[in-house]
N, C-alpha and C positions, 0 to 999 in steps of 0.2 A: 507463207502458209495461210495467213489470213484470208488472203484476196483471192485465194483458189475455192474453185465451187466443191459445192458438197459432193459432187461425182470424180470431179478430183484426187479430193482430201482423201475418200473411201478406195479409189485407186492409190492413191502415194503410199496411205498407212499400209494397204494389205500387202501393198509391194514390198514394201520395207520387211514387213512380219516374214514373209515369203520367201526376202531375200537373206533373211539373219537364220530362218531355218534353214533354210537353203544351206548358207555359208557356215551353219555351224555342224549339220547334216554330213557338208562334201568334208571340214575338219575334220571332222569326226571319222569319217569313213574314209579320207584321207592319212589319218594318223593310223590307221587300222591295216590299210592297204600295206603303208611306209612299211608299216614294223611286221607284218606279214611276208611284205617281199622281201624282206632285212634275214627275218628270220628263216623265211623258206631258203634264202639265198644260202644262209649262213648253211641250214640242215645239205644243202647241196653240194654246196664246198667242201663240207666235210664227206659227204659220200664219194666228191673225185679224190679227195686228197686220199681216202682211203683206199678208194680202188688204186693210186699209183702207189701208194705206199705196199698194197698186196701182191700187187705185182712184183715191182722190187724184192718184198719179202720173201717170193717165191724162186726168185730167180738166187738173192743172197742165200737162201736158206738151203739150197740148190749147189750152191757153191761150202758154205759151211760144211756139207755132207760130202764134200769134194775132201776135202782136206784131210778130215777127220778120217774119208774112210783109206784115205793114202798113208796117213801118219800108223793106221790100225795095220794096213799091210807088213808096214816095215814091222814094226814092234811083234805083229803076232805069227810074224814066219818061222820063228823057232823061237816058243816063249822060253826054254830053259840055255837055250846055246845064246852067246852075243847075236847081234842083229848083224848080216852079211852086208860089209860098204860093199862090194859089188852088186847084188841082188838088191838093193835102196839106189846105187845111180842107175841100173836098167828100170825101176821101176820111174824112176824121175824123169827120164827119158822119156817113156811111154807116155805120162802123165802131159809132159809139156805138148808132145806130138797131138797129140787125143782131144785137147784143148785149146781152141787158138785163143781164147780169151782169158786164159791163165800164159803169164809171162814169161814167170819162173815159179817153179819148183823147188823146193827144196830144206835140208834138214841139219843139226846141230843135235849130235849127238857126242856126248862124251867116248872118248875114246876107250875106256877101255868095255866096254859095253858094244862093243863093235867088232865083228873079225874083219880083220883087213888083207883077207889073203885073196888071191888075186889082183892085188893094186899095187899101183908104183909109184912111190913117193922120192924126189927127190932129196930130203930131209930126213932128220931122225927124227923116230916118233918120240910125242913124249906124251906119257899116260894120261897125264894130269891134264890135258889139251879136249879142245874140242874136236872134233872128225866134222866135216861140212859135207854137204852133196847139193853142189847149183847146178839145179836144170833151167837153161836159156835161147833166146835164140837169136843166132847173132844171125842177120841178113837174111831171117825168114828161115834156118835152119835149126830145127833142133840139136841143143850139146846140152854134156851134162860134165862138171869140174867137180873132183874130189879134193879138200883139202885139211890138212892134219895140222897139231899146233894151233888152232885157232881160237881166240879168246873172246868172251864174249864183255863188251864194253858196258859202263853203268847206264849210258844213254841210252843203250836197246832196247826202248819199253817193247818193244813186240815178243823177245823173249822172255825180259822176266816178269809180264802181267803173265803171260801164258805158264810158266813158273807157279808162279806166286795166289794166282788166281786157281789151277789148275783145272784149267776149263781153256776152249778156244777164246781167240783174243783177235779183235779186228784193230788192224794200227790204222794211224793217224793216216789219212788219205797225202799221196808226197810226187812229187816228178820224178821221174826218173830214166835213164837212158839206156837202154836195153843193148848199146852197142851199134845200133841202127841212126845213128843222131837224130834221134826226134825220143823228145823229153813225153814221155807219157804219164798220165794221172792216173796211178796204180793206190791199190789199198794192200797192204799183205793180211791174212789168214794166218795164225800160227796158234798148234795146238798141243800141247805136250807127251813128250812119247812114256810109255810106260813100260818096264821091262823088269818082271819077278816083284812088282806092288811097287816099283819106285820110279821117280821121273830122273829118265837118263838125259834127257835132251828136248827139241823143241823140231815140231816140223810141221810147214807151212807151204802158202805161195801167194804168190805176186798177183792180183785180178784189176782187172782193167774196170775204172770207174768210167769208162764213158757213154756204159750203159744207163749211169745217170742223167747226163745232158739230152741222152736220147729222149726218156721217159718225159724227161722236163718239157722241151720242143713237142712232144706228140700231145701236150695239151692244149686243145684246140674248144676250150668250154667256155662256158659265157662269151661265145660270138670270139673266142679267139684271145679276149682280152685279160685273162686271169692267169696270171704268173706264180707257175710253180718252180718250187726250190727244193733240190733234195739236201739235206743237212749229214754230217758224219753225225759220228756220237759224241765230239765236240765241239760242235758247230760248225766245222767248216765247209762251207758251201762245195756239194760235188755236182753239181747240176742246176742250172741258170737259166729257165726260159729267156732266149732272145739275149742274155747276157751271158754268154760263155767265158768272160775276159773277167768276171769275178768268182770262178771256180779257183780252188784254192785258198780264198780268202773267209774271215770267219763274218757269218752275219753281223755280228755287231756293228761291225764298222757300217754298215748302213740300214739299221735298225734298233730303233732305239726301245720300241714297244720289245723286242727280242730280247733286249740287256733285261726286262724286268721279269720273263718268262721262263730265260734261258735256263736256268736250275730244277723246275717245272717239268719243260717237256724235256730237256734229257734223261730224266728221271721218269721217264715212259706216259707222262700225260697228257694227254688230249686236251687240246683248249681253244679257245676261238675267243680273237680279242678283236676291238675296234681300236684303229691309228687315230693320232689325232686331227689326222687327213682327211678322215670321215673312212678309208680304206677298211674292208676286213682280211684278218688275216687270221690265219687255223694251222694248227700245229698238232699231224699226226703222227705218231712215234711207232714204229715197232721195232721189236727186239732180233736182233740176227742167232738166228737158231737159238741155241739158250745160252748166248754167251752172257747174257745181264747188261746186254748194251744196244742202245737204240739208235736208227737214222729215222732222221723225221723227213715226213712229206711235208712239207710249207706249201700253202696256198695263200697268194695277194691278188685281193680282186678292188679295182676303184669303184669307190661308192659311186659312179657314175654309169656301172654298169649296171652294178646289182638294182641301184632303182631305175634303169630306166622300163622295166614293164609298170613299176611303179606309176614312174610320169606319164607313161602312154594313156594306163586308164584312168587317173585323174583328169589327162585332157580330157579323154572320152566321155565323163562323166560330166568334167564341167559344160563343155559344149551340149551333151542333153538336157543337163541341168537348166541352161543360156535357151535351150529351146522349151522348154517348159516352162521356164519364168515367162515367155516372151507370150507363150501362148495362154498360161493365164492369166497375161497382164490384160490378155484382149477379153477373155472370160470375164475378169473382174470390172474390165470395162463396162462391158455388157450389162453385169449383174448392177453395178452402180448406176449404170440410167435408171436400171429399172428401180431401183430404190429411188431417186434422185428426181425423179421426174414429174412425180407427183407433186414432190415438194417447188420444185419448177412452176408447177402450175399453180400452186397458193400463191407463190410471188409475183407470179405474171397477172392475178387477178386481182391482187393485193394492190399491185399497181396502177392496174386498168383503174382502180376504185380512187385511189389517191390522186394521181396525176390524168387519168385520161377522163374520161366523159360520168366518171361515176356511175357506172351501171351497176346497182343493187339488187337486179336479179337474176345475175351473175351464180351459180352455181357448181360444183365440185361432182363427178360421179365418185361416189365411194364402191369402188368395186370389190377390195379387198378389207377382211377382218382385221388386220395387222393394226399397227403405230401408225401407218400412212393412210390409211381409212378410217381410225381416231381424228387425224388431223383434217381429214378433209371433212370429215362431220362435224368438226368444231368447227371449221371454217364455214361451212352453213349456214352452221345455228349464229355464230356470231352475225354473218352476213346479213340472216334473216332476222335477228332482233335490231341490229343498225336500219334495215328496211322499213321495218316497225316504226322503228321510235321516229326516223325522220318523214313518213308517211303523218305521224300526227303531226308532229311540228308543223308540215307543210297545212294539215287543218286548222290549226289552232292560228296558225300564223292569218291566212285567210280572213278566220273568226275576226281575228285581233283586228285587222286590217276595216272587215266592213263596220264594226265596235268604234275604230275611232272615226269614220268618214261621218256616222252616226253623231259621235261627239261633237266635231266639228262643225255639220250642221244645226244640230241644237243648243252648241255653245253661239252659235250666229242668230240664231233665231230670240234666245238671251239677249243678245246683246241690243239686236234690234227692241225688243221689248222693253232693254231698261233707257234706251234713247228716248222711244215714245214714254214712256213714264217718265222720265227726265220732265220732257217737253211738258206733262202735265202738270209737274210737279209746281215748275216754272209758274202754269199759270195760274195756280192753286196757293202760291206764295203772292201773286200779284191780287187776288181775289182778298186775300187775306190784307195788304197793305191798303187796298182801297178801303175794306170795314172797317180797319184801323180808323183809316182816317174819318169816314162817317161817324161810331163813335167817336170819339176826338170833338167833331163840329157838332154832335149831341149834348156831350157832355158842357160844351160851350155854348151852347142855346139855350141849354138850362139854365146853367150860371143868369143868363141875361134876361132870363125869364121870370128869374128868381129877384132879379133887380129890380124888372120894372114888370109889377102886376098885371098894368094895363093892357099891355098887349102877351097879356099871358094867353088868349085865346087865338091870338092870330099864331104866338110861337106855339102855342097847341095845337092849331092847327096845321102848322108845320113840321111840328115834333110828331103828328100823325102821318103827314106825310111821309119823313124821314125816318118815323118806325116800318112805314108801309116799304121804305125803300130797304129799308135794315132787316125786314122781316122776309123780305124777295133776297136781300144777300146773303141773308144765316139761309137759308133755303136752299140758293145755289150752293154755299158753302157745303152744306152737308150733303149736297148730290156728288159736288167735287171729291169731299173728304172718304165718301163713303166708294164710291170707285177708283180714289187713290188706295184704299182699303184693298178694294177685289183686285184689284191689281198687283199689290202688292204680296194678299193670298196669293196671286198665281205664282208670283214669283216665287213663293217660298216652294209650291208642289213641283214649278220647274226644277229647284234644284237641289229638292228631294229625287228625283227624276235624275237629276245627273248625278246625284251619289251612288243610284244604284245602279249608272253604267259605270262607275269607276269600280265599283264594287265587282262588276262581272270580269274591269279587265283588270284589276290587281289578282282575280282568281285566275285569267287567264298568264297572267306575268306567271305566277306563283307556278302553274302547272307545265311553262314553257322552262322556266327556270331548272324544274325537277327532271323534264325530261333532257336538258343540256347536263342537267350531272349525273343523268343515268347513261348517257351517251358518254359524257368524258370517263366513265369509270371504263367502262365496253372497250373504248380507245385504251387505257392506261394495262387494261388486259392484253389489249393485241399487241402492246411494247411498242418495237421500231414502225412497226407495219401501221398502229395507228394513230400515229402522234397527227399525220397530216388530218384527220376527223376529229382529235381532239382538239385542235387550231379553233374547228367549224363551231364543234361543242361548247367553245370558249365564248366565241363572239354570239353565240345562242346565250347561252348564258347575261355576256354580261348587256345586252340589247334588253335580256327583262329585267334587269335590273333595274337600268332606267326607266322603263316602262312603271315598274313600280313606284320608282323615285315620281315619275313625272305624273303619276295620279294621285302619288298619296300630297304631292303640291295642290293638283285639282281637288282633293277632295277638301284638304284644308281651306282652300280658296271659297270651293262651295256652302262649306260650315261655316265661315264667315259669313255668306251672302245670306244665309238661312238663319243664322243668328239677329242681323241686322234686319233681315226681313221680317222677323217677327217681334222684332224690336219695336221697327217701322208700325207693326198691324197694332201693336199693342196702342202708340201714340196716336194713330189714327181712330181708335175706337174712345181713347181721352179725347180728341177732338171733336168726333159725332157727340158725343155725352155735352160738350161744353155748346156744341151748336145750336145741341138740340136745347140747351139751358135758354141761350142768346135768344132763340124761339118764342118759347113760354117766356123770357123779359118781354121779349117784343108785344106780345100779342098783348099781353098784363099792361106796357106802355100803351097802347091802342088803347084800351079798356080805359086807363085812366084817361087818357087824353077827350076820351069820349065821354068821360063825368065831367075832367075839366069844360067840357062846352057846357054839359050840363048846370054845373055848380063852379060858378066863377072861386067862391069862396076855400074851394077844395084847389085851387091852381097853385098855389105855393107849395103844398105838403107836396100834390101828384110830381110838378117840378123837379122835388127835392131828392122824391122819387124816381126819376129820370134822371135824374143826375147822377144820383148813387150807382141806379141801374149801368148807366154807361161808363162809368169807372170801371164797374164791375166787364163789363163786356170789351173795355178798351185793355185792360189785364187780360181776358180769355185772349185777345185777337195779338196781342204781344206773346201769350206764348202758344199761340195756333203756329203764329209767322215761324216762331223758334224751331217747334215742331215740321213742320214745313222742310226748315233750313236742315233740322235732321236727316229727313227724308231723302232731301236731294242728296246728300253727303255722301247717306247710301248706298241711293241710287247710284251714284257714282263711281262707290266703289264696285255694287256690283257690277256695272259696266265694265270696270279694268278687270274682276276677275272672272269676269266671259270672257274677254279679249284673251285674258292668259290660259283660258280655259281652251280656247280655241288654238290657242297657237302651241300651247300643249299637245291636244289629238292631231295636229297640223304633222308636227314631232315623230308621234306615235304613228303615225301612217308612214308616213317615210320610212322609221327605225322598222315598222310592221313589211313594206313592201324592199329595204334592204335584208329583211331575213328572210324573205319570201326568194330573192333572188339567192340567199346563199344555198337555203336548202331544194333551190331549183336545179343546183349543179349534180344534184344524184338524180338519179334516174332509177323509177319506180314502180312496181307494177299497176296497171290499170284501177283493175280493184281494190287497190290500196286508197 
């Protein structure tokens, strides 16, 4: 997920959102459908099962009213006379004839509640007996058998619920053989006779349950697949969609949801239950006429019918669903460039600025108010203050550049200066051991002057000479000393001179330095995008550093020269003072030497004088030379710290034209 672009990421999430609504949406509307078509199915099942069960009901209740109104004949044909056994078998007669779907007919009545005249019995009656009357047909013919003496066994629930109950009575659904050999699924009808308020007997018939299998086969609902069952009132199956070969038998045996209902609906209740098959099954009861006893309509339908409208419009659904996801994946496509593309373009320019040609006036249209037109006006503005700041760099840098070629030649022009002052120094130290030495052979002239009186006028006359020569070399001397002097002023305004370009370019480091950390912060705001301009920001930075480092050497180097310098001017201005002393001896020696012609007698004291003088002058010229020796030393150094001074700005030009090429690599506008 990382490595996917932002037009991506904004398609995956929305898809995902899109597709959890989606999926929890078709769930939901799903679960809704489910238990909709569950429920509708169920509400439907129960309106077939009802309709077959009214049907039934009408046809049974049909038959109920069959019975009842045959047993009323017999009984109400002469309520105060016994009831006529001839006048009950023609009527049982008629009844079977009348009816082909009544089997048999027929009645159980106590004999003596019966007149039996016109009938022939081969036995003797016996009162206590029951009188029978079977209407059947044997081979498709109606008959009808009267029989007397007959007893009614404890097994026969058909007669004594109908007894007992006194109401009609539907028996247990049974096979049975009419004579015809073929075993028919008959139910009997029997309903109590009544004769003067009391139940003499019991009278009924035989009806053919295959009106059940019928009903059950003629369900043809839910596409055919829904199996009805018609039930007795004690469960036992009379009717078996597609299975006719378990009529007879009681459901339980193949239904187990049945074993936990069964007391329920024969107890006339309606109910609808789910198998653990996922199957529905519905259990409609009605009652046969009023006897208090129910056949149930059963309905079995596989969960595989009832939802299949279900599953149809969930496909339906998901497949428009599959088509709408699909088409706003291409929507959110869409909508995602156009978000995304802007952003696109910061990075593409971002780039351009980092790795391609640096072109800083590179610009963003902010066309819209949004997030994406925030960014792209920040990127501007950042753009355009990076143009800025590296637009000065590129000036300052320049500055810097023509500041040290400056240095470098007036650190050369130094240098050349303290060579020639070297070289004069040299012969201003040679100047200085020649006077030495003159005094020196002064003050030993005197000496020998001072020996021998006699030729104290000819060594006066020499000592005049050798003042005249000593008064020409304090002369020279002080011409030397005194342009060792301006020279060495100069040297000192030179490099006052060069402290105040160090001075411009420590302000230049210093200004170059501030704009590398206003440029690294700018970087450290753009994050990833600017690290490569902080790199740039960095080596800006630490280039003035040294910059700084390498002037603040020159400037110390220069404080040195200007110290020594004025050290130098000082010692040179003790040396004019002492020259100009040596002068005034000199001339004073003249003077005297000029009485000594005069007054021989004065030539030992003036001598004495000249001696001391040249002591005195052979000390100055010892520490002129010293002075001198100072000078050179210097000098000398300040030669080495031009040389350093020079190869310093030598440095500073290079590190000046290596940041000139760094900040050469953006590109900038003109008037910048």
């Amino acid at each position: 997920m990382r490595n996917l672009s932002i037009r991506m990421k904004v398609v995956v999430w929305c898809g995902l959102t899109m597709l959890v609504a989606m999926a929890c949406g078709f769930g939901f509307s799903g679960y809704r459908i489910w238990e909709e078509t569950k429920a509708g199915a169920e509400q439907e099942a129960m309106k077939i099962a009802a309709a077959a069960a009214n049907k039934m009901k009408g046809d049974m209740d049909g038959k109920v009213k069959a019975v009842e109104t045959y047993v009323a004949t017999l009984s109400d044909a002469e309520l105060t006379t016994p009831i006529s056994g001839k006048h009950g078998a023609e009527l049982t007669l008629r009844v079977c004839k009348a009816n082909p779907s009544v089997f048999g007919a027929w009645s159980w009545i106590n004999v003596k509640a019966v007149d039996l005249a016109g009938l022939e019995f081969d036995e003797e009656i016996n009162k206590d007996k029951i009188f029978s009357i079977s209407g059947t047909r044997d081979k498709g013919q109606s008959k009808v058998i009267t029989r007397v003496n007959r007893t009614v066994a404890a097994s026969d629930a058909w007669f004594h619920d109908a007894v007992t109950n006194n109401r009609t009575n539907f028996s247990e659904p049974y096979f049975w053989d009419y004579g015809d050999g073929v075993n028919r699924f008959v139910s009997s009808l029997a309903t109590p006779f009544h004769h003067n308020g009391k139940i003499i007997g019991v009278g009924g018939m035989d009806i053919s349950m295959d009106q059940m299998q019928v009903v059950a086969d003629g369900c043809d609902d839910f596409d055919g697949q829904a199996a009805l069952i018609m039930l007795s009132p004690s469960g036992t199956i009379m009717g078996y969609k597609n299975n006719p070969d378990r009529i007879g038998k009681d459901l339980s045996e193949f239904s187990d949801i049945y074993k936990e209902v069964k007391d329920r609906v024969l107890g006339g209740e309606a109910l609808s239950a789910w198998a653990k098959t996922g199957d529905l099954v519905l259990y409609y009861p009605f009652e046969i006429g009023q006897t208090g006893q129910y056949i149930v309509s059963c309905m079995r339908i596989s969960e595989s019918v009832i939802v299949a409208p279900a599953k149809a419009a969930l496909i339906k659904i998901v497949g428009i669903g599959i088509i709408c996801l699909i088409g706003a994946g291409f929507l959110m496509w869409f909508v995602a460039g156009k978000i995304s593309n802007p952003i696109s373009e910061v990075v593409d320019n971002l780039n351009e600025i980092s790795q391609g040609e640096g072109d800083l006036t590179v610009r963003l249209n902010a066309t819209s108010k949004d997030e994406l037109g925030d960014l792209a006006n920040a990127f501007n503005q950042f753009v355009e203050k990076v143009h800025d700041t590296i637009a000065d760099v590129m000036r300052l840098t320049l500055d810097v550049a023509s500041a040290s070629t400056q240095i470098a030649a007036s650190s050369e022009e130094i240098a050349a200066g303290m060579e020639e002052q070297a070289g004069q120094v040299q012969e201003i130290s040679t100047a200085v051991e020649e006077m030495s030495s003159s005094i020196t052979e002064v003050a030993q002239k005197s000496h020998e002057a001072n020996s021998s009186a006699g030729e104290s006028k000819s060594v006066a006359l020499e000592g005049g000479e050798i003042v005249g020569q000593t008064m020409s070399g304090m002369n020279e001397i002080e011409t030397v000393v005194r342009d060792s002097s301006s020279a060495i002023g100069e040297l000192g305004k030179q490099g006052e001179r060069i402290g105040e370009i160090i001075e411009v370019i420590n302000d230049i480091a210093d200004q170059t330095n501030l704009l590398a950390l206003n440029a690294a912060i700018e970087a450290a705001r753009a994050g990833e995008h600017g690290r490569g301009f902080a790199v740039v920001a960095d080596e800006v930075r630490k280039l003035a550093d040294r910059t700084t480092k390498a002037t603040d050497g020159v400037s110390e180097l220069i404080s040195g020269i200007q110290s020594g310098t004025h050290a130098a001017v000082e010692k040179m201005g003790s040396g004019t003072e002492i020259v100009s002393h040596g002068v005034s001896s000199a001339q004073q020696a003249g003077e005297s030497l000029n009485n000594i012609v005069g007054s021989a007698e004065n030539v030992a004291e003036m001598v004495q004088s000249i001696a001391a003088a040249s002591e005195e002058q052979s000390a100055a010229a010892e520490q002129i030379s010293k002075n001198i020796q100072s000078i050179a030393a210097v000098t000398h150094q300040s030669k080495e710290g031009t040389q350093q001074a020079s190869v310093a700005a030598a440095g500073l030009s290079e590190k000046a034209e290596s940041l000139k090429q760094l900040v050469g690599q953006f590109k900038v506008s003109d008037a910048a």
